[in-house]
C-alpha positions as CSV (number, residue, x, y, z in Angstrom):
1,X,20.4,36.7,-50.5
2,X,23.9,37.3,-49.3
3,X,25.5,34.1,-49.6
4,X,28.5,35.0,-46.4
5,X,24.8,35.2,-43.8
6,X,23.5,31.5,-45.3
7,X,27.0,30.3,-45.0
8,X,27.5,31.7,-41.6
9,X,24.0,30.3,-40.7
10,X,24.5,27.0,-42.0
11,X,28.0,27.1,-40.1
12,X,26.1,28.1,-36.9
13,X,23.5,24.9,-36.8
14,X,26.1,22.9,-38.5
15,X,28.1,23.1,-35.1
16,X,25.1,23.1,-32.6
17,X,24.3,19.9,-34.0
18,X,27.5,18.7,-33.9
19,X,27.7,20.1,-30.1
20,X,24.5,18.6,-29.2
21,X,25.6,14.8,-30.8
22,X,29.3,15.2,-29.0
23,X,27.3,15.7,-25.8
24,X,24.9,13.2,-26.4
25,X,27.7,10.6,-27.0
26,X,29.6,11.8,-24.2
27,X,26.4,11.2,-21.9
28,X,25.7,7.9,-23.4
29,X,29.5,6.4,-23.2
30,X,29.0,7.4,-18.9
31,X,26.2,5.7,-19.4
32,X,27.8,2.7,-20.7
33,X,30.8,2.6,-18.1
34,X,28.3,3.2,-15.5
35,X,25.9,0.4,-16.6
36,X,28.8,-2.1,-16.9
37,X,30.7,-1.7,-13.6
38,X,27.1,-1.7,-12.2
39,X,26.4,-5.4,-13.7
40,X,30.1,-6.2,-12.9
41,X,29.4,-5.4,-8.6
42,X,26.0,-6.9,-9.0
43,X,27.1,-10.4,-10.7
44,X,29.7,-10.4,-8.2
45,X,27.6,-9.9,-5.5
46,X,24.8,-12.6,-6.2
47,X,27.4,-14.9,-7.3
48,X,29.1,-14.5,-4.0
49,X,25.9,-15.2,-2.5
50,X,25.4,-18.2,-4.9
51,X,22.2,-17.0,-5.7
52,X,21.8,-19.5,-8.4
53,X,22.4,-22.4,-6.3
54,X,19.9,-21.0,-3.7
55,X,17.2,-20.8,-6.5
56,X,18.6,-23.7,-8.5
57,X,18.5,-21.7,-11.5
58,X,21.5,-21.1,-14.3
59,X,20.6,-17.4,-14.7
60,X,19.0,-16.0,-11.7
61,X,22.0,-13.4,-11.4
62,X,22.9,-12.6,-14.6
63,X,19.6,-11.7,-15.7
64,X,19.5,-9.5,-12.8
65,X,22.5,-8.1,-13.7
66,X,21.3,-7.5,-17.1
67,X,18.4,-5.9,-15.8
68,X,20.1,-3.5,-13.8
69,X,22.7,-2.7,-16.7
70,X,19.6,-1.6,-19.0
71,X,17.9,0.4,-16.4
72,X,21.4,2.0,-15.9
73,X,20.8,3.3,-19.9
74,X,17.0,4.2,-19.3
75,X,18.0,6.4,-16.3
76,X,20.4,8.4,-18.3
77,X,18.2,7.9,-21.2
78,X,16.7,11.9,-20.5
79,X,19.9,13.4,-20.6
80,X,21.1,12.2,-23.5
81,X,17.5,12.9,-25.0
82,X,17.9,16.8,-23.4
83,X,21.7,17.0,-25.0
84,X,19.9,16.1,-28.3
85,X,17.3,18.9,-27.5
86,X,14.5,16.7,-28.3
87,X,12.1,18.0,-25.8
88,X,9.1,16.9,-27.3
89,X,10.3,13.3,-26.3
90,X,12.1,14.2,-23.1
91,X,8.8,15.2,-20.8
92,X,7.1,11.9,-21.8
93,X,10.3,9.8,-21.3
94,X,11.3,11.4,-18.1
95,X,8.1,11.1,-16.5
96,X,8.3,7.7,-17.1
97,X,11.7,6.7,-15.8
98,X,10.3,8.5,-12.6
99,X,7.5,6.5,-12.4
100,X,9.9,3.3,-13.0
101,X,12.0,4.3,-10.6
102,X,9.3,5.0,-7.9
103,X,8.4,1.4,-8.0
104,X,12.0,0.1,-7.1
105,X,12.1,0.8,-3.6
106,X,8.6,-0.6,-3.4
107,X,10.1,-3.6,-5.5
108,X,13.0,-4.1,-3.3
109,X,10.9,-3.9,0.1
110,X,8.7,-6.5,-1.7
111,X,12.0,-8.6,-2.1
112,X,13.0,-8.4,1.0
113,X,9.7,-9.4,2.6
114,X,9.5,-12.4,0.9
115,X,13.0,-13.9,1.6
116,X,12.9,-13.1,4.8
117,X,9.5,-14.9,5.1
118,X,10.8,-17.9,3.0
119,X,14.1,-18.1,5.3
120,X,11.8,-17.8,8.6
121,X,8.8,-20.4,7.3
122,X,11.7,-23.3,6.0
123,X,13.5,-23.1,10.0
124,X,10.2,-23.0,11.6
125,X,9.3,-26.3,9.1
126,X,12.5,-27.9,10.0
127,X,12.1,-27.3,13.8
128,X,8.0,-28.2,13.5
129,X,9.3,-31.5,11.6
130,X,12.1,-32.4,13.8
131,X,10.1,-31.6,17.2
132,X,6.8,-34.0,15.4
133,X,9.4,-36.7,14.6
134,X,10.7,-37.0,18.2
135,X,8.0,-37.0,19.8
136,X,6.8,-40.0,17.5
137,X,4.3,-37.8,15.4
138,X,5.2,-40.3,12.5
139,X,4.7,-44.0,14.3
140,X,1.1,-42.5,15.3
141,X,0.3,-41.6,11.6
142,X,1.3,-45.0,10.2
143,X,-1.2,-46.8,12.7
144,X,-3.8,-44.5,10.9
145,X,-2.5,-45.0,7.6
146,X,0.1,-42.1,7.4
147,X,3.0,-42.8,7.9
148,X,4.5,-38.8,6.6
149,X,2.7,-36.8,9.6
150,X,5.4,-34.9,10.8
151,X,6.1,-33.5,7.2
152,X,2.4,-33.0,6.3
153,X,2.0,-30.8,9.0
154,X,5.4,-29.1,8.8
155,X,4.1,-27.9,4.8
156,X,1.1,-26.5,6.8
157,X,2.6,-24.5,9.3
158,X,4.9,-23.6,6.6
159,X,2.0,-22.5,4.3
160,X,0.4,-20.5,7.3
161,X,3.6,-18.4,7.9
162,X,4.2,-18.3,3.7
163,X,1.0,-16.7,3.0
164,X,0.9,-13.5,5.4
165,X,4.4,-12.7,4.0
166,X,2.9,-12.7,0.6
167,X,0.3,-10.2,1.7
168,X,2.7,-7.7,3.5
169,X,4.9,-7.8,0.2
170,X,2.0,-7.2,-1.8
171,X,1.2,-4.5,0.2
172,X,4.2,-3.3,0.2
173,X,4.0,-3.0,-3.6
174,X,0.4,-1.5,-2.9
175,X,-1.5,-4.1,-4.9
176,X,-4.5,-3.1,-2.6
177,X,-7.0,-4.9,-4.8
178,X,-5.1,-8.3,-4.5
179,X,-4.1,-8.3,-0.7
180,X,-8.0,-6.9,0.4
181,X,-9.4,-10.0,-0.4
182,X,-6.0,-12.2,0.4
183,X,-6.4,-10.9,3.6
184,X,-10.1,-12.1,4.0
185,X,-9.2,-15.8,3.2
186,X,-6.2,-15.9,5.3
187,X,-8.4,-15.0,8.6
188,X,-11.0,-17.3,7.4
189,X,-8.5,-19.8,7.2
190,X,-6.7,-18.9,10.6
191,X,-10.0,-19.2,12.3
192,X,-10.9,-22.4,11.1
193,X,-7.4,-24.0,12.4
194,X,-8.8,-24.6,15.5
195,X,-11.9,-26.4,14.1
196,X,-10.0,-28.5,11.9
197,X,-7.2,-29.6,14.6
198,X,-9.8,-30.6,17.2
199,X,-12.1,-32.7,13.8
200,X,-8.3,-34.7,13.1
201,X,-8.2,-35.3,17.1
202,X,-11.9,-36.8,17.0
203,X,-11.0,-38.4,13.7
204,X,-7.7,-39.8,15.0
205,X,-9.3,-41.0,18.6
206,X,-12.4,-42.3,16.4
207,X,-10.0,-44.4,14.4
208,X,-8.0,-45.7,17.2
209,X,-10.8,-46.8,19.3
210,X,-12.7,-48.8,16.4
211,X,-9.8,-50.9,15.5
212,X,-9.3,-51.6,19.1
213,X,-12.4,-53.0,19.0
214,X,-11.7,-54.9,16.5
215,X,-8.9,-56.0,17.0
216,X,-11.2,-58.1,20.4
């Protein structure tokens, strides 16, 4: 064996490794710079928008910050696998992150939905409330024995504009199975608002008219 070929060999895969580890740390420390400004601009952002106050939580925007700072690594987590030339790991691994990262958008919509639904059900509770209370909604429950009309019927109208935004986010996340059946109830429910206004009217009126009698 001619000891100048193992040497040059050995030399040879001695310095592809050490090529393929320099990339793979050059690779990873973007990674890391990228990943941190990335959870600087986003804890910035939410706290600008005192997201933690909004959902009365202590960590709301740090743990999406977080969250975003490790999906940061798992993105560039294939290209630092390829600079490694670990292949065998790399298809798996970068099929995955696609997959992960073909749910965001669908995530994000999701998000959106839902806020925007919250934001839109609280006014139109607020203005239901406010437009019950003036009109005296509440002195006409307390002669029946409740006295909190206005707000029970604010939570439902809130409830009834709450739960088709649920179903359009879970749509929009294609949970197909879920919102099938979501759907269903929420037109069985929407058709029996009608029934159950005019039974409270005939309740209400029944009510009314036996104490009057009563009361001669």
């Amino acid at each position: 064996m001619n000891p100048d070929a193992v040497t040059n060999t050995l030399t040879g895969w001695l310095g592809d490794v050490l090529g393929r580890v320099v990339a793979a740390l050059l690779v990873l420390l973007v990674a890391w710079i990228v990943a941190s400004i990335l959870r600087w601009l986003i804890r910035k952002l939410l706290n600008a928008f005192h997201v933690d106050e909004r959902l009365h939580s202590d960590g709301a925007s740090n743990g999406v910050a977080q969250a975003v700072y490790w999906l940061t690594f798992l993105v560039f987590l294939p290209a630092i696998l390829g600079a490694l030339g670990l292949q065998a790991l790399l298809d798996p691994l970068t099929s995955m992150v696609n997959s992960i990262l073909s749910w965001i958008p669908m995530i994000i919509a999701a998000i959106v939905i839902l806020v925007i639904g919250v934001f839109i059900a609280r006014i139109v509770r607020r203005l239901t409330v406010g437009v019950l209370q003036g009109f005296g909604a509440d002195r006409l429950g307390a002669r029946f024995g409740f006295p909190q009309l206005s707000a029970f019927i604010g939570t439902v109208v809130y409830i009834l504009i709450l739960l088709p935004t649920l179903i359009v986010a879970l749509q929009a996340l294609q949970f197909t199975a879920i919102t099938a059946p979501l759907t269903s109830m929420l037109a069985e429910m929407l058709a029996a608002v009608p029934n159950l206004i005019a039974a409270a009217v005939i309740i209400g009126l029944a009510s009314y008219i036996g104490r009057a009698i009563g009361d001669l």
